[in-house]
C-alpha positions, 0 to 999 in steps of 0.5 A, a space after each residue: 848952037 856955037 857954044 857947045 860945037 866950039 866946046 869940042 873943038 877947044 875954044 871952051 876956055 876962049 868962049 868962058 874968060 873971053 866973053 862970058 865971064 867978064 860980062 857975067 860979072 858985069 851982070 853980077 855987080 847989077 842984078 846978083 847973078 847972071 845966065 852966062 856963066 852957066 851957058 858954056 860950063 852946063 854939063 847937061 849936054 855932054 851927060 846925056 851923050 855919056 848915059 846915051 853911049 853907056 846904055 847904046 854904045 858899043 865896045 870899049 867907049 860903051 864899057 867906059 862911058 860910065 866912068 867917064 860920067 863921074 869924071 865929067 859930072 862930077 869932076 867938072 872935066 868936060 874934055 873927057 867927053 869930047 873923045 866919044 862925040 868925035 868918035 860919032 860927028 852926028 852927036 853933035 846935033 846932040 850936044 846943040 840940042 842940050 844945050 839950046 834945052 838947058 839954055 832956054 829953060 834957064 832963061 825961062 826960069 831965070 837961072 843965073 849964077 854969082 860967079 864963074 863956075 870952075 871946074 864946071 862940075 855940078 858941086 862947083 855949080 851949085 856952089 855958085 848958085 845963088 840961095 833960093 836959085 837952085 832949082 832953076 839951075 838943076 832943072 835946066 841941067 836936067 833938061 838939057 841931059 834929056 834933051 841931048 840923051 834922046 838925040 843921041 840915043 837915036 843916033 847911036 841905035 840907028 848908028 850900023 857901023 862896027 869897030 869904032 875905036 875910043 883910043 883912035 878918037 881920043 888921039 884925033 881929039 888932042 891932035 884937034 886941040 893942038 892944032 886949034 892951038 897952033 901947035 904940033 902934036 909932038 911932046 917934046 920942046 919946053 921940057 928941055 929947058 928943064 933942069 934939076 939945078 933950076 927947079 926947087 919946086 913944080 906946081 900945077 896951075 889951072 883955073 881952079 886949082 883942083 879937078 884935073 890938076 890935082 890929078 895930074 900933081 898926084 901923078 907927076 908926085 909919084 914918078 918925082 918921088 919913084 926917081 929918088 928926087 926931092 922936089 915938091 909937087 903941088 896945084 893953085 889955081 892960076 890967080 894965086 900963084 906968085 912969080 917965084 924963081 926956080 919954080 917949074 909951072 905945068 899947066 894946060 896949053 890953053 892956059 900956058 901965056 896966062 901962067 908964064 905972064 904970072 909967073 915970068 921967072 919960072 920954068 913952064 911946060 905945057 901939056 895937053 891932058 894933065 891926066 895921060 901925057 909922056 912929058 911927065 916922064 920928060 920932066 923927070 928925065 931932066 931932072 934926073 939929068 938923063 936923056 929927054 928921049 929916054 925912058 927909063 922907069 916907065 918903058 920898063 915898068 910898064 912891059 913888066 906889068 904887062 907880063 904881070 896883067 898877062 899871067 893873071 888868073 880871072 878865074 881865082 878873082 874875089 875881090 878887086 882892091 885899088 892900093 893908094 898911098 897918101 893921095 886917094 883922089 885918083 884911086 877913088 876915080 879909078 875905083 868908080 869906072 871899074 865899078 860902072 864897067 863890072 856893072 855894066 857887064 854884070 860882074 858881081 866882084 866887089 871892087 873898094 880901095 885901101 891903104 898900102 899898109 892895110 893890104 896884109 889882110 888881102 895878102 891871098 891869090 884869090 884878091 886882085 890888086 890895081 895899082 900905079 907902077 909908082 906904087 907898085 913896089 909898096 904894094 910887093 911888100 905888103 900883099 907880095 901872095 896877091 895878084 897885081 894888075 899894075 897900069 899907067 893912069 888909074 883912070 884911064 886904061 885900056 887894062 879894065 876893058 882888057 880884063 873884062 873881055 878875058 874874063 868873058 873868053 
């Protein structure tokens, strides 16, 4: 009843290494497992609101919450689904049912972990899973799923309102986390410490190292390397890094006193979502040793790629192609949300990815390419007679939900 209403609300991390994990593993040393690490990192209750809004939703979250799925189950990003409950108060009755279900059953079955679980994502869950402990776990996982589905499903099928907007409750679920934070929702601030002289390398830290931050290093990664700079960019886990000078840390608000009395040498910028922040660009202003407030290849780029998404001919569409460099995990995501929106709008366009230097053979008007403005000039040279559909973030753009509705026109 606490757990899951406090998980929208951002204190997940303050419930998880505050309170279940330092129990859990006083658990651990005793009994071999313990219930708690999986009472806040169940991704049961929020899967089921998702499959509730990809069968009943409405617009934009309906068409996007089967990516969101993927994301969330399988990536372990539990924030992704915070937006849609927001959007709808009501599911918060959802969430609480799924989690009181999930909860029950793993106590009824005895369900119990080795250690904390992080990125709370299945993969990760069952990797902690004790040997012979599995289906405890998947059964309270999967009861908690149908618990908070059918709650939600009744809500959002009673629900009468129209026009609900995804992006507006996204935008009032980073401004609820800033404030539970105690911070303002403005962007600037800690990037302007940064300076090129004073950064060799930028590292993403979280609790795992992986999920969201490796994303969010491969984003950052591109724009670094799209402003001719030679600065690494890599991701660790919180636990593994070492107090290194001339090292930026980029890391989560939640988790920013953690890293900076880590690393207390480095330079440390905060961001709210690793996956759509502007301080990305921030950072490489600075270090370009341009002006903070300025933007000079991302405004550009972008206006030009929606010129370039405007003119595109969905009549001529055979065939989407997600272009990727060396770093394919965010295009392997963008590929699957596409995928579930054509899907979910019965669009029989065959959507895969390939390498930048494979795209000769899908040179033709007829192959549509989705590509990052980091990668769009590589793309031009491979496959210059292909339609391009360039995009900010791979995996979360309104251009897909765009491109659908167009095609119904």
């Amino acid at each position: 009843i606490l757990i899951e209403p406090a998980k929208v609300l951002f204190l997940n991390n303050a419930l998880n290494h505050g309170i279940f994990t330092p129990l859990g593993t006083e658990q651990v040393a005793e009994t071999g497992k313990s219930i708690l690490f999986l009472l806040e990192t169940n991704p049961g209750p929020g899967l089921g609101i998702l499959l509730a809004y990809s069968i009943f939703g409405k617009g934009s979250a309906k068409s996007s919450a089967p990516g969101a799925i993927i994301i969330h189950f399988l990536g372990g990003i539990h924030e992704i689904y915070f937006p849609y409950v927001m959007m709808k108060p009501m599911l918060f009755f959802a969430a609480i049912a799924g989690g009181v279900t999930g909860t029950f059953t793993f106590q009824l079955l005895g369900a119990g972990l080795s250690a904390a679980a992080s990125p709370g994502s299945i993969i990760a869950i069952l990797a902690m899973t004790p040997r012979g402990g599995y289906l405890p776990v998947l059964a309270g996982v999967l009861m908690a799923t149908i618990a908070s589905f059918l709650v939600a499903a009744i809500i959002l099928r009673t629900d009468k309102s129209e026009g609900d907007s995804l992006e507006s409750a996204q935008a009032a679920t980073q401004a609820a986390k800033a404030e539970s934070k105690g911070q303002e929702t403005s962007t600037s601030g800690d990037v302007k410490a940064v300076t090129s002289e004073e950064v060799q390398q930028i590292i993403f830290a979280c609790d795992a190292g992986m999920g969201s931050s490796a994303m969010g290093a491969s984003i950052l990664r591109d724009k670094v390397k799209k402003a001719g700079l030679d600065i690494p960019v890599s991701n660790k886990a919180i636990s593994n890094l070492t107090d290194t000078p001339n090292t930026l840390i980029v890391t989560q608000e939640e988790l920013a006193e953690r890293a900076a009395q880590k690393t207390p040498s480095a330079v440390h910028v905060s961001v709210d979502n690793f996956l759509a922040t502007p301080k990305y660009d921030e950072i490489v202003s600075a270090l370009s040793g341009e002006s903070a407030g300025v933007q000079p290849i991302n405004q550009e780029s972008a206006d030009a790629a929606n010129t370039e998404s405007n003119e595109i001919d969905l009549n001529q569409i055979d065939e989407v192609i997600f272009a990727y460099g060396k770093a394919r995990g965010s295009v392997t995501m963008g590929e699957a949300t596409l995928k579930a929106i054509f899907k979910n709008k019965s669009i029989g366009i065959p959507v895969a990815k390939e390498a930048n230097d494979q795209l000769g053979k899908f040179n033709v008007k007829n192959i549509l390419i989705v590509s990052t403005i980091a990668n769009q000039t590589e793309v031009q040279k491979y496959a210059p007679n292909a339609q391009l559909l360039i995009v900010d973030s791979l995996v979360t753009t309104p251009e897909y939900d765009k491109m659908v509705a167009r095609m119904y026109k």
